[in-house]
C-alpha positions as CSV (number, residue, x, y, z in Angstrom):
1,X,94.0,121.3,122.2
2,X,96.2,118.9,121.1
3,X,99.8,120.4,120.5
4,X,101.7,117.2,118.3
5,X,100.2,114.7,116.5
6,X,102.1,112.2,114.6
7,X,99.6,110.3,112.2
8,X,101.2,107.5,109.8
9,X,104.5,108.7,110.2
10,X,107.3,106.8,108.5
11,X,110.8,107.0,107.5
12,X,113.2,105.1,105.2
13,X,117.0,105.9,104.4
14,X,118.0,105.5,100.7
15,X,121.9,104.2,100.4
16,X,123.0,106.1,97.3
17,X,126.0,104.5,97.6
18,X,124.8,101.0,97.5
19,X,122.9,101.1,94.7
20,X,119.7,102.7,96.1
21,X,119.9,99.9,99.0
22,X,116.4,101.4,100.9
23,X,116.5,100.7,104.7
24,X,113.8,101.3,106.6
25,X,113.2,103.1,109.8
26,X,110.2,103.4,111.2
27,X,106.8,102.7,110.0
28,X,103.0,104.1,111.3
29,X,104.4,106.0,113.5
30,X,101.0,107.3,115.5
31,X,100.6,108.8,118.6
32,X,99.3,112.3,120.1
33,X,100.8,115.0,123.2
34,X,98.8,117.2,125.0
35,X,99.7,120.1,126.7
36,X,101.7,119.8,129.6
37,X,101.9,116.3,128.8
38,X,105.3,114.4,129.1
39,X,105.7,111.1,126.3
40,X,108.3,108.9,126.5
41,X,109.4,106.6,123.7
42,X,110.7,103.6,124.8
43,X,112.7,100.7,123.3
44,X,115.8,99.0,122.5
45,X,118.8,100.6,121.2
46,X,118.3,101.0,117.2
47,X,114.6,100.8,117.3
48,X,114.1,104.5,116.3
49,X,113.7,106.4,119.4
50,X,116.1,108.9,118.1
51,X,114.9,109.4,114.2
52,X,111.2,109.7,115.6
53,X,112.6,113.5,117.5
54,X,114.5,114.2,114.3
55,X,111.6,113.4,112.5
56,X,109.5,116.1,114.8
57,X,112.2,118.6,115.0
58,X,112.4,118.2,110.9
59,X,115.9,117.3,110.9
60,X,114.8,113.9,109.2
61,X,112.2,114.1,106.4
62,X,109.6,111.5,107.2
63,X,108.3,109.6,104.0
64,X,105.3,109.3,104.6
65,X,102.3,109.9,106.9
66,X,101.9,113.3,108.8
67,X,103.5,115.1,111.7
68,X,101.3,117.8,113.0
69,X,102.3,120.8,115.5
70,X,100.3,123.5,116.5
71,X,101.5,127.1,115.9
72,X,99.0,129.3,117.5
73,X,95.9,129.3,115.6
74,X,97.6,127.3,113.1
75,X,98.7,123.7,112.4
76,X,102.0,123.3,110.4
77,X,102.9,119.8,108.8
78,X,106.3,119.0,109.5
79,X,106.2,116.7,107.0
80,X,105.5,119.1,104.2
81,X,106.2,122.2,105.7
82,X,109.0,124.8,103.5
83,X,112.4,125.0,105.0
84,X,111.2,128.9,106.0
85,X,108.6,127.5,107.8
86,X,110.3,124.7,109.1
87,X,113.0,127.7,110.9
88,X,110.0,129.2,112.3
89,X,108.9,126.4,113.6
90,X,112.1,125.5,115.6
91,X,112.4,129.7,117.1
92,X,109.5,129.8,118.1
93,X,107.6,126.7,119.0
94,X,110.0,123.6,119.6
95,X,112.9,123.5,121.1
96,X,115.3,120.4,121.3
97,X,117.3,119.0,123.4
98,X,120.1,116.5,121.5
99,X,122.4,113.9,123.0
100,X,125.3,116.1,122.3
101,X,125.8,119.8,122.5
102,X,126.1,121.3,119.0
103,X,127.3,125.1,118.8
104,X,129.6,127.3,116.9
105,X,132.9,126.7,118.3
106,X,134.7,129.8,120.1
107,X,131.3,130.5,121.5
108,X,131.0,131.2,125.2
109,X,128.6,129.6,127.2
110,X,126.7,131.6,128.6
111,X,126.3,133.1,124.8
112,X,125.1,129.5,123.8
113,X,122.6,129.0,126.3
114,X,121.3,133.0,125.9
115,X,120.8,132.5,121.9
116,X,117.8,131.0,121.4
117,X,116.0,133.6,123.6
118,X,118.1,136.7,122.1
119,X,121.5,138.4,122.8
120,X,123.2,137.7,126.1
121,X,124.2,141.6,126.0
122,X,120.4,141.9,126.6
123,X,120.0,141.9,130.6
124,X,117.2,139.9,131.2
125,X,118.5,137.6,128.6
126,X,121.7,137.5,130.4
127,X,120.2,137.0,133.8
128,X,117.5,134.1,132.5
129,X,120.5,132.3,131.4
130,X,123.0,133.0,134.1
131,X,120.1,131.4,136.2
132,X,119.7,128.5,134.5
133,X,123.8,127.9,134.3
134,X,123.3,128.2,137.9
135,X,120.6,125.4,138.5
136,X,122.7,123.1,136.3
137,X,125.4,123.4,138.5
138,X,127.6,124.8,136.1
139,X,130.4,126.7,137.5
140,X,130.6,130.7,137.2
141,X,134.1,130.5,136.0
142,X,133.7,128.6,133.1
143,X,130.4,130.8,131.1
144,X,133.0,132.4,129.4
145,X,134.8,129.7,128.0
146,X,133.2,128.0,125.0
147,X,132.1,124.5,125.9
148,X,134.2,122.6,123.8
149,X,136.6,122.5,126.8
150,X,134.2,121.6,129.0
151,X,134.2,117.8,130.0
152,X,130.8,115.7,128.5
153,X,128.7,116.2,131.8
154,X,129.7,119.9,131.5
155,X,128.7,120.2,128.0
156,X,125.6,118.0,128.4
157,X,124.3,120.7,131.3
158,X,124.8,123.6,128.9
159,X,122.9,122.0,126.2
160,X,120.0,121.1,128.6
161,X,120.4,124.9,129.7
162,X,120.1,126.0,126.6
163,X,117.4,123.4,125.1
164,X,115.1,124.5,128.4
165,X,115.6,128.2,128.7
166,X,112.8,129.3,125.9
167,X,109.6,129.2,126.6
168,X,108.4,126.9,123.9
169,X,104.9,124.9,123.3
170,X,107.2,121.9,122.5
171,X,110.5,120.3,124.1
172,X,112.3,117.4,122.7
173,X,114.6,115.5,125.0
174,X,116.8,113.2,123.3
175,X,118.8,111.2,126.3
176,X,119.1,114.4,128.5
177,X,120.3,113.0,131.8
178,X,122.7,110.2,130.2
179,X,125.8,111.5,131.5
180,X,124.7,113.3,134.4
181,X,124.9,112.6,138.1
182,X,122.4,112.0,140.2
183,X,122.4,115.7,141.9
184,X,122.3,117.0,138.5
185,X,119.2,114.3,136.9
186,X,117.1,115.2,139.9
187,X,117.5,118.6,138.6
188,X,116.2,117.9,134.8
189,X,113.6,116.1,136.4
190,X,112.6,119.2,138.4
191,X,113.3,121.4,135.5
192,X,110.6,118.8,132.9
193,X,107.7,119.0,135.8
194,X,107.7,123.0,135.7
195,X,107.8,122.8,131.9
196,X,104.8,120.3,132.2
197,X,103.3,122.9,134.7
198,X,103.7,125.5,132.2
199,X,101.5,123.7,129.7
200,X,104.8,122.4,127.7
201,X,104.6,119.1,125.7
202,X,107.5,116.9,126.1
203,X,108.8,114.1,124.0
204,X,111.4,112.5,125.7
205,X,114.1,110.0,125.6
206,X,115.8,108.2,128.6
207,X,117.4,105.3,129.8
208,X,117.6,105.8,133.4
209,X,114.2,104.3,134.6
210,X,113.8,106.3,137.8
211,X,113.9,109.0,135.6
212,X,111.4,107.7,133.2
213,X,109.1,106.9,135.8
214,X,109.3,110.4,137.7
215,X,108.7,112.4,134.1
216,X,106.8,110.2,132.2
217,X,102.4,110.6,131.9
218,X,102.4,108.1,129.0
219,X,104.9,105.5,127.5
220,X,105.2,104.7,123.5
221,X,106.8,101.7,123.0
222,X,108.5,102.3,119.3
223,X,109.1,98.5,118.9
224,X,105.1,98.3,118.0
225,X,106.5,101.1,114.7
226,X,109.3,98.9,113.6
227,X,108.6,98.1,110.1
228,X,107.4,94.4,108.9
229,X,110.5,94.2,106.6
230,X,113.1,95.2,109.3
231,X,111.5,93.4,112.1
């Protein structure tokens, strides 16, 4: 059963500010992800990789079109879908990965990565996530700190931590292992094939083509969603 559908999709920014200057995005955006099925969108840089996950994950409205995601026995139209709905949607059944960790500052580490799943004072909780930390090859001494001292690689394995600790039907990776070493990318790439083995779908952007070609079951090439008035 199919678990993201994206059917028509497209997305235009208004510039309020310019007049009502209307730039376009993307355009018929159309493509499908089965379970335990990993997509990668491929492109240039400013071809809409980027606003296509945002566009799943809800963060961008699309204008346009439909994005469907299953939720159980249910199928939820991100594009239409309430804000309520649209919460649900992101607790329990996608999680996201973005090119830069985004937290509440002051906020330990190892209480970032535990929050999606529940309380870190929780001791499976706690443990889950103090696993994870460890894979990443993030050291002990610094999950009590919050990651806005951390250097970028640092912060980038928390976020990945955190984006791939709950068990979701859906995973959005936006540029995961872009300023990661190599020890560190082999492990994303270990951590995407259990989540494929678990029945996850996966959306994924990356640069680094060993990695695309080790994660990737299918390649969309956004270029052919570029709208006719941008191209």
């Amino acid at each position: 059963m199919t678990a993201l559908a994206l059917c028509g999709a497209e997305k235009t920014f208004t510039m309020h500010l310019r007049g009502g200057l209307r730039l376009p995005v993307v355009a018929d955006v159309s493509f499908t992800v089965e379970p335990g099925e990993c997509i990668v969108l491929a492109g240039p840089s400013g071809a809409g990789k980027s606003s296509i996950l945002k566009m799943i994950y809800g963060t961008y409205r699309c204008d346009r079109g439909a994005i469907l995601v299953r939720d159980g026995d249910d199928t939820v139209d991100v594009a239409t879908a309430p804000p309520r709905r649209m919460l649900s949607l992101r607790r329990r059944v996608i999680a996201n990965v973005t090119q830069f960790l985004r937290v509440v500052p002051r906020v330990a580490a190892l209480d970032v990565v535990a929050e999606p799943v529940g309380a870190s004072a929780d001791p499976a909780v706690r443990r889950a996530a103090e696993t994870m930390l460890r894979r990443l090859d993030v050291p002990e001494r610094l999950w009590g700190l919050p990651p806005a001292t951390f250097s970028g690689g640092e912060q980038q394995r928390v976020n990945i931590a955190r984006g791939f600790l709950p068990a979701r039907p859906i995973l959005l990776l936006d540029e995961p292992t872009a300023s990661l070493d190599a020890k560190n990318r082999a492990r994303v790439v270990e951590l995407i094939g259990e989540k494929k083995r678990q029945g996850t779908a996966v959306v994924a952007v990356v640069h680094d083509d060993d990695v695309r070609e080790r994660i990737a079951d299918r390649v969309v090439d956004v270029t052919a969603f570029i709208p006719k008035s941008a191209a």
